[in-house]
TITORZA-583840 format. One record per residue (C-alpha): residue number from 1; x, y, z. Coordinates in nm, 4 decimals, always signed. Layout:
<rs>
R	n	east	north	up
R	NUM	X	Y	Z $
...
</rs>
This chain:
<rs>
R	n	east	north	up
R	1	+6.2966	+7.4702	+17.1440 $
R	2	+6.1572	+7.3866	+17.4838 $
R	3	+5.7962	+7.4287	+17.3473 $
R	4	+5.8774	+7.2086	+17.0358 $
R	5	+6.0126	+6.9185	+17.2170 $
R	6	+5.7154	+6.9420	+17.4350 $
R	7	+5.5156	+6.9065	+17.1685 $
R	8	+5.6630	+6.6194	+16.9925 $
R	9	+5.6818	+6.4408	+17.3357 $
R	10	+5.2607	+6.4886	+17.3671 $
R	11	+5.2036	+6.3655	+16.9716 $
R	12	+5.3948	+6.0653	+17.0583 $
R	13	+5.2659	+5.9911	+17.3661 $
R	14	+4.9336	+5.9948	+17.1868 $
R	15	+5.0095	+5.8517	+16.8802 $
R	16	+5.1304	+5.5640	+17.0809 $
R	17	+4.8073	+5.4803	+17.1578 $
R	18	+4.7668	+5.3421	+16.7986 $
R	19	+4.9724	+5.0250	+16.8364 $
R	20	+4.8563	+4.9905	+17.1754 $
R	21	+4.5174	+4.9647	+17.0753 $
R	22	+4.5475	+4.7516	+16.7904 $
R	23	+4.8217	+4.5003	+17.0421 $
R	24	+4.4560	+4.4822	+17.2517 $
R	25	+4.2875	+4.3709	+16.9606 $
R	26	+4.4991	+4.0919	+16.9422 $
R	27	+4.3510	+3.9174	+17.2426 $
R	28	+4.0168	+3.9274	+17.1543 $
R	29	+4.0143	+3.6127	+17.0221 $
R	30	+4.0806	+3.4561	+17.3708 $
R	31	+3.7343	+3.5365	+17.4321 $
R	32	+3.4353	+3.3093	+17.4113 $
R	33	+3.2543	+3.4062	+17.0498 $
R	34	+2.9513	+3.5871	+17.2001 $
R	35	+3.1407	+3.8102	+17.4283 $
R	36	+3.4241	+3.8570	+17.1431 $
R	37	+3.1160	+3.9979	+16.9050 $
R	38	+3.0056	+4.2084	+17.2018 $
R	39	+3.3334	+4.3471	+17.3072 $
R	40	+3.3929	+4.4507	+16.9209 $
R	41	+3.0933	+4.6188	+16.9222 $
R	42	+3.1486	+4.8023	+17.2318 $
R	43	+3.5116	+4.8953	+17.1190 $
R	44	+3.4077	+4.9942	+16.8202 $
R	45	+3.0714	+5.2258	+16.9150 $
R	46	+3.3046	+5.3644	+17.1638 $
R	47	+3.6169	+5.4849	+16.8953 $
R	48	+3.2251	+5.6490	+16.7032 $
R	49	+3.1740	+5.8766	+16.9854 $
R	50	+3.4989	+5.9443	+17.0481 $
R	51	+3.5322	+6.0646	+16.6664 $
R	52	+3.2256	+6.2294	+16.7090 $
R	53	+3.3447	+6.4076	+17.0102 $
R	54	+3.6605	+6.5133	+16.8273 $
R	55	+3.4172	+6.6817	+16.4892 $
R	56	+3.1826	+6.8343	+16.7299 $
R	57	+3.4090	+6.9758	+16.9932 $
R	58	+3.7698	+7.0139	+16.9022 $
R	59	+3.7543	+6.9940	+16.4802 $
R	60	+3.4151	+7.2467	+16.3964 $
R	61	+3.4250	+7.4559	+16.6817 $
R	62	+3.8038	+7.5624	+16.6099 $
R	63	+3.7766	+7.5553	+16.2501 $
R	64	+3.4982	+7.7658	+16.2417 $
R	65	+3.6624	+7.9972	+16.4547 $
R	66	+3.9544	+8.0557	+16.2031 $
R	67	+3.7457	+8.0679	+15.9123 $
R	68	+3.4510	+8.3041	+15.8750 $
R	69	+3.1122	+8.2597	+15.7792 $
R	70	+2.9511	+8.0244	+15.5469 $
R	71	+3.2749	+7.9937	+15.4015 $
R	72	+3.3463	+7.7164	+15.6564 $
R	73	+3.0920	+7.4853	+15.5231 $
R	74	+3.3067	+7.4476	+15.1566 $
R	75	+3.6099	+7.2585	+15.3498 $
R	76	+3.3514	+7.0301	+15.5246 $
R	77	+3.1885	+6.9558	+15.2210 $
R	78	+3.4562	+6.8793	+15.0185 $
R	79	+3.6337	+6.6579	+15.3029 $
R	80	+3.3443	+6.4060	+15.2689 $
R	81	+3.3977	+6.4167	+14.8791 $
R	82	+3.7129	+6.3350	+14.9582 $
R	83	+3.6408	+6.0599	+15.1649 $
R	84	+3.3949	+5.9430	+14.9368 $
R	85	+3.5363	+5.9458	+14.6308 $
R	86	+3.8673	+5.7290	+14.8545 $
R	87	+3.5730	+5.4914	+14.9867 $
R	88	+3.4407	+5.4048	+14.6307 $
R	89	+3.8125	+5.3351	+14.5354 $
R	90	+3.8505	+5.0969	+14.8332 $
R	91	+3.5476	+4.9418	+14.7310 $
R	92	+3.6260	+4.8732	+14.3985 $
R	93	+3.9299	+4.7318	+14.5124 $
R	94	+3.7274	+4.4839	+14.7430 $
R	95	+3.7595	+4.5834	+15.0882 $
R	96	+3.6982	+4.8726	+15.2822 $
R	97	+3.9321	+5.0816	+15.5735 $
R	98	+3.7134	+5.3547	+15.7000 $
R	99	+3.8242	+5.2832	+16.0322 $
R	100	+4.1914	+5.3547	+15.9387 $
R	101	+4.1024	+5.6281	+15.7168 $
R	102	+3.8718	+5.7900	+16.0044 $
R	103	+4.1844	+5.7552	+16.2719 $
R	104	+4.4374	+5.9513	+16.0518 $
R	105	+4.1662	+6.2169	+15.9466 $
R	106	+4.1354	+6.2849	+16.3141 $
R	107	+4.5121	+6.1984	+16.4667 $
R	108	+4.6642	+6.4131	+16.2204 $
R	109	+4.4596	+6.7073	+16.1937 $
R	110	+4.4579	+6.7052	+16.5760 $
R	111	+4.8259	+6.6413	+16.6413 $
R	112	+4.8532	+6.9848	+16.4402 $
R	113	+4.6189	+7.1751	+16.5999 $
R	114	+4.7807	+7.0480	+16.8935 $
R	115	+5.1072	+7.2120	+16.7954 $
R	116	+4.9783	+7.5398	+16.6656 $
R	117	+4.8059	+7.6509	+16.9974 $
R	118	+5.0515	+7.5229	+17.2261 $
R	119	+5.2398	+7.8196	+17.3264 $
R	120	+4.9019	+8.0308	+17.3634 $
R	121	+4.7329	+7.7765	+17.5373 $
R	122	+4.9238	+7.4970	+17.6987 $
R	123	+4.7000	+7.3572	+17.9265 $
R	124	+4.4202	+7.3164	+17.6049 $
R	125	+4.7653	+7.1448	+17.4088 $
R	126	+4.7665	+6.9167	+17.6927 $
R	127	+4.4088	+6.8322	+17.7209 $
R	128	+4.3818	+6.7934	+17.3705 $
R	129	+4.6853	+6.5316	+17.3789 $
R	130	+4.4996	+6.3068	+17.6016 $
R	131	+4.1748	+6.3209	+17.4373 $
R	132	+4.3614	+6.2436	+17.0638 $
R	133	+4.5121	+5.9354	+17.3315 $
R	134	+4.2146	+5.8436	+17.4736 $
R	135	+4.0600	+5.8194	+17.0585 $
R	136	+4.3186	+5.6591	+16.9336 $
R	137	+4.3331	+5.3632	+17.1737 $
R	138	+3.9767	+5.2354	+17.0642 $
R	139	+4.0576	+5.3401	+16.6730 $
R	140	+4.3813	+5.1352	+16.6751 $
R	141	+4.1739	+4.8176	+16.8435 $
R	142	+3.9022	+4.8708	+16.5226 $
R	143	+4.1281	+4.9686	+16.2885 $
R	144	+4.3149	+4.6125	+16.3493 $
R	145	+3.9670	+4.4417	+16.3591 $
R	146	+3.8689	+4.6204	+16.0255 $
R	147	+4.2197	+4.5202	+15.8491 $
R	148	+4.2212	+4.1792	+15.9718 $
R	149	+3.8943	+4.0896	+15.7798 $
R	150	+4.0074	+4.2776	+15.4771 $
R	151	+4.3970	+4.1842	+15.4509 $
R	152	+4.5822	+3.8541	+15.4664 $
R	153	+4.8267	+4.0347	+15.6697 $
R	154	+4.9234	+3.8688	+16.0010 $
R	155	+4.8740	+4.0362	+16.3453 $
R	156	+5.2709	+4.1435	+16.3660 $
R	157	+5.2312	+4.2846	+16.0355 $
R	158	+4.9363	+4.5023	+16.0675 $
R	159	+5.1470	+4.6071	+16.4444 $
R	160	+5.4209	+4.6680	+16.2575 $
R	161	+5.1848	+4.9206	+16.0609 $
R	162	+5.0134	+5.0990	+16.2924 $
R	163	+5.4123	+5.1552	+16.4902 $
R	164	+5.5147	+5.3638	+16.1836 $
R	165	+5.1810	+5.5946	+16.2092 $
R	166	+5.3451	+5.6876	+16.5526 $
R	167	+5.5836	+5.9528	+16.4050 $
R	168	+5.2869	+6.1096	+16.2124 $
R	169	+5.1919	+6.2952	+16.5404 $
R	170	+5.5151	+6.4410	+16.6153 $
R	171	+5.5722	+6.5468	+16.2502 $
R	172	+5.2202	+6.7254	+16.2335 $
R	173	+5.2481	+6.8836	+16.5946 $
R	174	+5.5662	+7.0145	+16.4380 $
R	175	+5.3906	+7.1669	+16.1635 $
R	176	+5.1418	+7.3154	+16.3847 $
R	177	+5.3970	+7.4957	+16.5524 $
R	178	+5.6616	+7.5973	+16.2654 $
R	179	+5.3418	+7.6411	+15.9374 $
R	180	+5.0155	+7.6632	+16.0808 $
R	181	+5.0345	+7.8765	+16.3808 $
R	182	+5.0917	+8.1649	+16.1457 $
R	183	+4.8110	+8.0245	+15.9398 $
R	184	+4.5257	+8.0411	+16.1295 $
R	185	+4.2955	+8.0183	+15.8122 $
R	186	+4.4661	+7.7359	+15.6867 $
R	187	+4.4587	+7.5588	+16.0144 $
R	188	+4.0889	+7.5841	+16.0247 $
R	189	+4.0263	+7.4663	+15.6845 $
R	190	+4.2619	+7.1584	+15.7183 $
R	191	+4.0571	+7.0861	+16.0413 $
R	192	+3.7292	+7.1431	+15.8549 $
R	193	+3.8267	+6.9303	+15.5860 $
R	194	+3.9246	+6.6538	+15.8206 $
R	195	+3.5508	+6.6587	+15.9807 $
R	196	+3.3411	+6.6248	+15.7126 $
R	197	+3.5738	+6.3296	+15.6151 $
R	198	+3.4806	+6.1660	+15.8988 $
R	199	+3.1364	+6.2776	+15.9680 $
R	200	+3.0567	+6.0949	+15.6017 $
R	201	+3.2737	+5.7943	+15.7319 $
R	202	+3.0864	+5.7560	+16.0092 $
R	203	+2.7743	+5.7702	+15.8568 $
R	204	+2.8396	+5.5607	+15.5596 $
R	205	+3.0404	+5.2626	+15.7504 $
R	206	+3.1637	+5.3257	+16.0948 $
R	207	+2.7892	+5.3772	+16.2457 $
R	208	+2.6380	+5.0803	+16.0490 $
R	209	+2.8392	+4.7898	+16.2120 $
R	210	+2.7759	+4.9431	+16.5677 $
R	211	+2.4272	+4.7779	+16.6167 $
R	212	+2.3916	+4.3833	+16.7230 $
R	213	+2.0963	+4.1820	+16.6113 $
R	214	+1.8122	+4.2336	+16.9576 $
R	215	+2.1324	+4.3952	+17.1253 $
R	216	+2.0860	+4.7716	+17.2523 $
R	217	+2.3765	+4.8250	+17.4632 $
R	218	+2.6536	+4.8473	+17.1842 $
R	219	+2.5444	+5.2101	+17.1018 $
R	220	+2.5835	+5.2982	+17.4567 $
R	221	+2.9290	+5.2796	+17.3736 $
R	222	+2.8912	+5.6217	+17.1080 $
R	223	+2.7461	+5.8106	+17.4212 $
R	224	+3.0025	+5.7129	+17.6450 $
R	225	+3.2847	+5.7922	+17.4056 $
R	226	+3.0984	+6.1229	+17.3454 $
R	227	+3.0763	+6.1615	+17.7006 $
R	228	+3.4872	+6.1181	+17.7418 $
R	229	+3.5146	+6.4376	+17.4782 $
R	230	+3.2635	+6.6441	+17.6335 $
R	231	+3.4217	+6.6213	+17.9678 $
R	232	+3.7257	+6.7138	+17.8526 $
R	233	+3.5380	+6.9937	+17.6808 $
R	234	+3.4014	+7.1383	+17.9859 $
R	235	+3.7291	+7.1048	+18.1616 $
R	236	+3.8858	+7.4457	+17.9493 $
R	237	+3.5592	+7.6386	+17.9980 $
</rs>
């Protein structure tokens, strides 16, 4: 019980990060207009190598570790379907929320794996609750960004939103415990799935919007996000 309550306490603590983030966003239109544009695209290069971080060192490495061979590559492949075919529907519908979709495709997925190797690995569980943190604070911030050009919602409203995803992160680190840490396969195809969601949302819109017309600091931001996850990384070697 101790273990479980440990574990709800870490997805929350990094869930809250969400609503943090996206409170940040908030104040960005305090700042002057040029360093508003440059300060998104910081933010938002930054959340790209932090997701990137999260497929290349937490998502494929321990997905491919629970599922052998080439069979791996299927749930990676038909993750970015997935996100595809849910991009062309957002599309048609006039707007797009790849940020948003790209945060729960990693929160979740994490939060669980988070969960199902606590109680063999606890200090990993830990360092893999501040990393999903240390994501989500620069996902919430462009996830609010990204909804406030594509909804009509005010900035309490889309808050209020990204509050309720909190409770996501306990419920999935309490599947990871109770379903998937007698799964392993299933763990590593969820996590599979979840990465080649995001490697295609990153590609298609995430990456795109990163650049600034004769600006080439923005995609400093992806290295130093990527930097943040390989750190941690090399911290559990």
């Amino acid at each position: 019980m101790s273990d479980l309550i440990y574990a709800i306490s870490l997805a929350a603590l990094a869930g809250a990060a969400i609503p943090f983030g996206a409170w940040l966003a908030g104040f960005d239109r305090l700042l002057p207009g040029w360093i508003r544009n440059e300060t998104n695209h910081w933010v938002m290069a930054f959340g790209a190598g932090a997701l990137l971080s999260a497929v290349a060192l937490v998502l494929i490495p321990e997905g491919i570790d629970r599922v052998p061979g080439l069979i791996a590559v299927v749930p990676v492949l038909l993750g970015a379907l997935a996100a595809l075919a849910a991009d062309i529907a957002l599309s048609r519908r006039g707007g797009s929320k790849a940020q948003f979709m790209a945060m729960l495709m990693d929160f979740i997925p994490e939060a669980i794996a988070m969960g199902a190797i606590l109680t063999a690995k606890p200090s990993l569980a830990l360092l893999l609750a501040a990393l999903i943190g240390a994501q989500n604070l620069p996902q919430g911030f462009n996830a609010d960004r990204e909804l406030a050009e594509t909804s009509s919602r005010s900035h309490g409203r889309r808050l209020l939103l990204f509050v309720a995803l909190v409770p996501a992160g306990p419920i999935a680190a309490t599947l990871g415990m109770t379903l998937f840490a007698s799964a392993p396969a299933l763990l590593g195809i969820l996590m599979l799935f979840a990465a080649g969601g995001i490697l295609y949302l990153m590609f298609q819109d995430i990456a795109p919007q990163v650049p600034v017309e004769r600006e080439w600091s923005p995609p400093l931001g992806a290295i130093l996000g990527f930097a943040l996850g390989l750190g941690g990384h090399i911290l559990t070697l």
